[in-house]
C-alpha positions as CSV (number, residue, x, y, z in Angstrom):
1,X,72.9,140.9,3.7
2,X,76.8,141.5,4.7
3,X,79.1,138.9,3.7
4,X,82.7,139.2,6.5
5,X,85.4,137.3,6.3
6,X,87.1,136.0,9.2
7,X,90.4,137.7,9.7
8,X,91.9,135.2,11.9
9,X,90.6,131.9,10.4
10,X,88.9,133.2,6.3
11,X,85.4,132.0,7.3
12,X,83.1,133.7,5.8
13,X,80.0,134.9,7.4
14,X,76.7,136.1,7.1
15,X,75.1,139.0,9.4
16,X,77.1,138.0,12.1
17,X,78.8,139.7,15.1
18,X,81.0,136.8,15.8
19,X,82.5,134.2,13.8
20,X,80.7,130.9,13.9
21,X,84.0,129.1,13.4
22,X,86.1,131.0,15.9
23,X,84.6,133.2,17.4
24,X,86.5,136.4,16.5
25,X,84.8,139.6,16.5
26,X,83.6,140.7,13.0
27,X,81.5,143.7,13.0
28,X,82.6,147.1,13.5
29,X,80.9,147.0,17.0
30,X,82.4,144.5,18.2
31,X,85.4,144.8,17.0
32,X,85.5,148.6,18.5
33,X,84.6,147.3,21.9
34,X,86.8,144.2,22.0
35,X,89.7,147.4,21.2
36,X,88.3,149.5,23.7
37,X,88.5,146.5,26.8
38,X,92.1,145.8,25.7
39,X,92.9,149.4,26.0
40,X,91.1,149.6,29.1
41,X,92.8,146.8,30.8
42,X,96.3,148.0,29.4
43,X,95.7,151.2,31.2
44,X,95.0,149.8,34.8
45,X,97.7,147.7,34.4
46,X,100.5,150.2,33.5
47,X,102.2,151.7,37.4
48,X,101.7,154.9,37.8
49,X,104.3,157.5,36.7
50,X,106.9,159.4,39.2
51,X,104.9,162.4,38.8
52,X,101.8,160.9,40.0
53,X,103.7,158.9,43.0
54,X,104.9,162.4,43.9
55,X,101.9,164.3,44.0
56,X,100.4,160.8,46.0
57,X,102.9,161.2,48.6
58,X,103.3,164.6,49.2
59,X,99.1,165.2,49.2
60,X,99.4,162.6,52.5
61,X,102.5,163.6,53.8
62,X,102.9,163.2,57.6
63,X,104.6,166.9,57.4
64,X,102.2,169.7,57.7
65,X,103.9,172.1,56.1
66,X,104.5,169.6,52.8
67,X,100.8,168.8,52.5
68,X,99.7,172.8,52.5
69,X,102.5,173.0,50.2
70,X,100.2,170.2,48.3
71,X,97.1,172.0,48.7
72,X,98.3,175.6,47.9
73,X,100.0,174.7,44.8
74,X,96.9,172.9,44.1
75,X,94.6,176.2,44.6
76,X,97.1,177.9,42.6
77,X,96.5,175.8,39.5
78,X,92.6,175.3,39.9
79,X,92.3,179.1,39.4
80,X,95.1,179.5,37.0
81,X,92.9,176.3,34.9
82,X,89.5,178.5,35.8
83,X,90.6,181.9,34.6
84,X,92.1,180.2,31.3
85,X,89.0,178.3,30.5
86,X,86.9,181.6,31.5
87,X,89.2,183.2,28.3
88,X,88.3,180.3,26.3
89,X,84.6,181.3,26.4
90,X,85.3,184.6,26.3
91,X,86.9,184.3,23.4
92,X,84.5,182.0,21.6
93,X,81.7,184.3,22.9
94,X,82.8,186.7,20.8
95,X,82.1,185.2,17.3
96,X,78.6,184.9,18.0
């Protein structure tokens, strides 16, 4: 049997998730996924960067030429990213 104490309100309690006083999450489970949800919820609310509202804008630009642009630099880096993780494995092929 696992005796917590309550960090909030120094109830102790037995085999629970939750305090029975307060509520406040007690086992390492919870507590995890009460962390996790805040941190979820902290990253939808936070804007998104310049770098991101750049990319945004330029990918649906009403300029032709700006939105290849887009799509060529794009290309460009997928392969770049494909032939790098190709020498990754390469590379940790060739231990064994």
């Amino acid at each position: 049997m696992i005796e917590r104490k309550c960090p909030k309100c120094s109830e102790w309690n037995k085999d629970e998730d939750h305090c029975i006083k307060c509520g406040e999450a007690l086992s390492p489970v919870a507590v995890m996924a009460k962390r996790e949800k805040k941190r979820v919820e902290e990253e939808a609310a936070k804007p998104p960067s310049k770098f991101d509202l750049f990319l945004e804008r330029a990918k649906n630009s009403k300029y032709l030429l700006v939105r290849w642009g887009y799509y060529v630099m794009y290309s460009v880096f997928m392969v770049i990213g494909a032939i790098g993780a190709f020498m990754a494995w390469l590379v940790a092929m060739a231990n064994g």
